[in-house]
N, C-alpha and C positions, 0 to 999 in steps of 0.2 A: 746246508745243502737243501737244495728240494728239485722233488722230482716233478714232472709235468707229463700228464698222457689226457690226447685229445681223442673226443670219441664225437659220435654223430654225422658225419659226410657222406656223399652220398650222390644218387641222380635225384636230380629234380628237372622239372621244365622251366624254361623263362617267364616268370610274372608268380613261380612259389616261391616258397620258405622252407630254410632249416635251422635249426639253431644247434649250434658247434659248443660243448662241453670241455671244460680245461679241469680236470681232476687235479690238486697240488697235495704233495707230503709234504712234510715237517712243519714243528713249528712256529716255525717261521716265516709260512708261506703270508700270512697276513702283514709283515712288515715291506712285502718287494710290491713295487705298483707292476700292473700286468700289462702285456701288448698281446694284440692280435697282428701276425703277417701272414701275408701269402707269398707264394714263387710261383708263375706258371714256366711251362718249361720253356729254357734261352731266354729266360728273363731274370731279371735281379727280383731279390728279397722286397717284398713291398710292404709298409705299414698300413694297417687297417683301423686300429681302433687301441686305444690304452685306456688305462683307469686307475686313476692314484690308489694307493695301499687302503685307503679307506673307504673309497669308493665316491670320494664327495667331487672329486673331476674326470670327467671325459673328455677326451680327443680322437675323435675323426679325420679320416681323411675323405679328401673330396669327392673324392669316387663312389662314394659309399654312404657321405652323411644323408640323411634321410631314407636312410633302407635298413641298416646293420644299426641295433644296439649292445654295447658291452657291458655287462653287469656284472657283480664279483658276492659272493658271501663268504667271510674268513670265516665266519662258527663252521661251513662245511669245507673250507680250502676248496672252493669251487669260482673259476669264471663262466661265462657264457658268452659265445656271440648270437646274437640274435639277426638272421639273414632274411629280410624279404624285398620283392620286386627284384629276385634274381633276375640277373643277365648271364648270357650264355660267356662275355669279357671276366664275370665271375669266376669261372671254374679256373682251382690251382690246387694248391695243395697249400691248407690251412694252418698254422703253426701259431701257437700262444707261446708266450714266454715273461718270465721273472725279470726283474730289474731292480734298481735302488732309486729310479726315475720312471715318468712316464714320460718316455721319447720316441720321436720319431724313428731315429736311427738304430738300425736293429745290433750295431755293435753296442752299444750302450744296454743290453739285455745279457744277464750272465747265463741265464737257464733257459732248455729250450724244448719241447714235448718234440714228439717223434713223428707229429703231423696228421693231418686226415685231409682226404680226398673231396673235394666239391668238386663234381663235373654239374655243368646247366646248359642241358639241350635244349636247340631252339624249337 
């Protein structure tokens, strides 16, 4: 089992930065590679960003490469997303989550933190 709680969301304006914290329990949390999604509202589940269990691959999505980086350290069961040249198309509500894979597809993740809010006024 592991647990997931995302902290750090928040207002920003278009053109800053925040970077989004994924606190993980057990341990076991260094064996699941991580995903970053978002939802905005009447919209599906979107991927943002994963990162193998070890940290030696990333995957972005296109929306996003070159602004967001994802990073992980198991000595603390911590991820990060790292958000800059926010867009106001940004703001959703931010979700990390556990897997046995780094995929796209957010049913392919068994564990899922309880979310944080990025709103980006223009």
């Amino acid at each position: 089992q592991v647990q997931l709680v995302e902290s750090g969301g928040g207002l920003v304006q278009a053109g800053g930065s925040l970077r989004l914290s994924c606190a993980g329990s057990g341990r076991s949390f260094r064996s699941y590679a991580m995903g970053w999604f978002r939802q905005a509202p009447g919209k599906e589940r979107e991927f943002i960003a994963a990162i193998s269990w070890a940290g030696r691959s990333t995957y972005y999505a296109d929306s996003v490469k070159g602004r967001f980086t994802i990073s992980r350290d198991n000595a603390r069961n911590m991820v990060w997303l790292q958000m800059n040249a926010l867009k106001p198309e940004d703001t959703a509500a931010y979700y990390c989550a556990a897997g046995a894979w780094s995929d796209y597809d957010p049913k392919k993740y068994e564990f899922w933190g309880q979310g944080a809010q990025v709103t980006v006024s223009s």
